[in-house]
C-alpha positions in Angstrom: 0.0 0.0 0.0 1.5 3.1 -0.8 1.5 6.2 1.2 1.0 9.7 0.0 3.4 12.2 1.7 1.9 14.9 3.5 1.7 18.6 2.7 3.2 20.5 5.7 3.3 24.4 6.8 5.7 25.2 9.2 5.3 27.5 12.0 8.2 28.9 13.7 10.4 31.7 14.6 13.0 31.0 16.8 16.5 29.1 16.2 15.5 26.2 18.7 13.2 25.3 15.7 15.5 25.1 13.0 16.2 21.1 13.4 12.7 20.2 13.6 11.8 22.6 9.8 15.4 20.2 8.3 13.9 16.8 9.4 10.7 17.7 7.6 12.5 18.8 5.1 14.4 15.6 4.7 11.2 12.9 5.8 9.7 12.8 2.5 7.0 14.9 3.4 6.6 18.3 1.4 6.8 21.4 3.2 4.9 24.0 0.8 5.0 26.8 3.3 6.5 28.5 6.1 5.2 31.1 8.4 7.3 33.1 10.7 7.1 36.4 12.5 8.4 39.8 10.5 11.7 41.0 10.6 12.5 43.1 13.5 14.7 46.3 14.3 17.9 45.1 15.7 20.9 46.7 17.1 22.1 50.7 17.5 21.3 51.3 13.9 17.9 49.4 13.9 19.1 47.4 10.9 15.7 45.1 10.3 17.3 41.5 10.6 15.1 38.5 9.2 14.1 35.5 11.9 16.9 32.7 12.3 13.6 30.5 10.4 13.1 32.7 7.6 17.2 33.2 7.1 17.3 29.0 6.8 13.9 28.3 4.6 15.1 31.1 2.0 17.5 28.8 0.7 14.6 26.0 0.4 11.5 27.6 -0.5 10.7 30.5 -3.0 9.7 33.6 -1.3 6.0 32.9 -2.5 5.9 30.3 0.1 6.7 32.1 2.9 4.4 34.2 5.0 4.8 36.3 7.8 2.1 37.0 10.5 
């Protein structure tokens, strides 16, 4: 019998989260979108600095897969 792999959205932020998005990535499953929180103001010059999730999925998902709530 043959299983059909499962569509996934990830939600997460934070760097603690990053292993559990690259073993979805790598179970067979599909991750078709991420959602993480906006880029924040970060340092003295308020440089807006992307979330450690949203730095990691760029380089697997095209930006019209990602969403930010």
């Amino acid at each position: 019998m043959d299983v059909c792999p499962m569509k996934i959205i990830f939600w997460g932020t934070p760097e603690f989260t990053i292993p559990c998005l690259e073993s979805l990535y790598h179970s067979g499953n599909r991750v078709v979108g991420v959602v993480t929180q906006p880029d924040r103001e970060q340092g003295r010059g308020k440089e807006k600095l992307p979330s450690p999730v949203k730095d990691r999925k760029s380089t697997r998902l095209n930006s019209s897969h990602v969403s930010q709530s």
